[in-house]
Short mmCIF file of the C-alpha atoms (twelve columns), coordinates in Angstrom:
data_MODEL
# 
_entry.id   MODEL 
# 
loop_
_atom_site.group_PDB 
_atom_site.id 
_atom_site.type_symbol 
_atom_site.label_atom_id 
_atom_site.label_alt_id 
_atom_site.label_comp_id 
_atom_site.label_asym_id 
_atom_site.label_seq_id 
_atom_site.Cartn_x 
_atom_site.Cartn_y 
_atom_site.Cartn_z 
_atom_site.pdbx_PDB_model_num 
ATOM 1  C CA . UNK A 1  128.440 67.490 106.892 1 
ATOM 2  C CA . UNK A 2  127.372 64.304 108.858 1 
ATOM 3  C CA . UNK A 3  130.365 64.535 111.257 1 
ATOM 4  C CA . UNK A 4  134.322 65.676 110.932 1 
ATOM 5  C CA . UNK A 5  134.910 62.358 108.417 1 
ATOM 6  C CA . UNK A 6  131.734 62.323 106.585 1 
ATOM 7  C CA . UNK A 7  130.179 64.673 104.059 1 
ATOM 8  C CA . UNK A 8  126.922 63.685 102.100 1 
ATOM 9  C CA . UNK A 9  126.533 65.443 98.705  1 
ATOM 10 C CA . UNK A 10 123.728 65.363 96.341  1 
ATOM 11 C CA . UNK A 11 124.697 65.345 92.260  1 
ATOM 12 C CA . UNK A 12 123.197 66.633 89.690  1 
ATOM 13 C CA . UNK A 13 121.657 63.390 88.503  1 
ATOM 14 C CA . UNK A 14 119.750 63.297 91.652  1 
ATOM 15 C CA . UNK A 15 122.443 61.014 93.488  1 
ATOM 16 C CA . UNK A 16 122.909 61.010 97.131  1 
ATOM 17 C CA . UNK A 17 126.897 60.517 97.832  1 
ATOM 18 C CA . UNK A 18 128.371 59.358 101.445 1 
ATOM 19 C CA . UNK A 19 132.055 60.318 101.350 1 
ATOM 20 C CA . UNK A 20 134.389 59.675 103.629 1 
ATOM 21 C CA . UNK A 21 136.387 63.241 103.345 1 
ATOM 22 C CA . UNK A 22 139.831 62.061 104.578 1 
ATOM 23 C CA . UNK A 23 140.399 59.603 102.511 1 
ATOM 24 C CA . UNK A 24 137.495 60.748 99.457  1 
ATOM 25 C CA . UNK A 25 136.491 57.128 99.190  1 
ATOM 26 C CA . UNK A 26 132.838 56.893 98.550  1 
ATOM 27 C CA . UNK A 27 130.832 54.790 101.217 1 
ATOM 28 C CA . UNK A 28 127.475 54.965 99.624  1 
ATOM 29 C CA . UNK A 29 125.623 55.771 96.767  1 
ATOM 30 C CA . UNK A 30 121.785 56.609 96.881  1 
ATOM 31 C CA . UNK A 31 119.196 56.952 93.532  1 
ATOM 32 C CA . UNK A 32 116.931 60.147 95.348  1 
ATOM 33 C CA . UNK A 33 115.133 60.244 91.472  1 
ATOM 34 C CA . UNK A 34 112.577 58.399 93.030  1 
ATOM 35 C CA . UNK A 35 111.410 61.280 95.341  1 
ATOM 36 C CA . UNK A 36 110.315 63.855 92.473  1 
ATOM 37 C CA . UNK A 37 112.400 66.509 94.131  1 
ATOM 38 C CA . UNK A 38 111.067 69.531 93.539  1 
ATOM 39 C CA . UNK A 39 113.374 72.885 93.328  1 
ATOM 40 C CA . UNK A 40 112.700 76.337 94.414  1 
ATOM 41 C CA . UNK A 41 115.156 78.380 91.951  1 
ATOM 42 C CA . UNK A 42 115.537 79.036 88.531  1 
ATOM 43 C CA . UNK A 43 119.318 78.043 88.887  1 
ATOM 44 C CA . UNK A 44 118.085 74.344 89.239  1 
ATOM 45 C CA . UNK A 45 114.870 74.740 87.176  1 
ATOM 46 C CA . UNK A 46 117.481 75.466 84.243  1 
ATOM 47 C CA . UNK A 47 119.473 72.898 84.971  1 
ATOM 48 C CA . UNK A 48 116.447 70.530 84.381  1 
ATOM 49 C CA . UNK A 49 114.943 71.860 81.277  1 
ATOM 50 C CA . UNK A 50 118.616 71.740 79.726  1 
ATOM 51 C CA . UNK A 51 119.897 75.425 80.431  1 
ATOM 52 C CA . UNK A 52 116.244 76.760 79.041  1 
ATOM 53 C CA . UNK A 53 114.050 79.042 81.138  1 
ATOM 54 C CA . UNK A 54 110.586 79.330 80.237  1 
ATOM 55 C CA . UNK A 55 109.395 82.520 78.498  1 
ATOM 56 C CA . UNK A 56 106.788 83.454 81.525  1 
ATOM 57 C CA . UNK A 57 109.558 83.521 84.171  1 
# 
């Protein structure tokens, strides 16, 4: 949340979304691929190798 009208959600393509939650228009779209995000869970580690989990974890 950003403030009572305005939520800011991240997809799973790496896509930073400003919605404006009343009316669930979309303000803004942002491309965070860029960054090289890095993830701290196997729940999005999976979703990047396809649903696969390496044999070591």
């Amino acid at each position: 949340w950003i403030n009572p009208r305005t939520l800011v959600l991240m997809d799973s393509t790496e896509k930073l979304r400003v919605v404006d939650r009343p009316s669930q228009e979309e303000l803004e779209t942002v491309d965070m691929a860029e960054l090289q995000l890095v993830y701290n869970s196997s729940h999005f580690k999976s979703l990047a190798t396809g649903g696969n989990v390496s044999q070591a974890l």
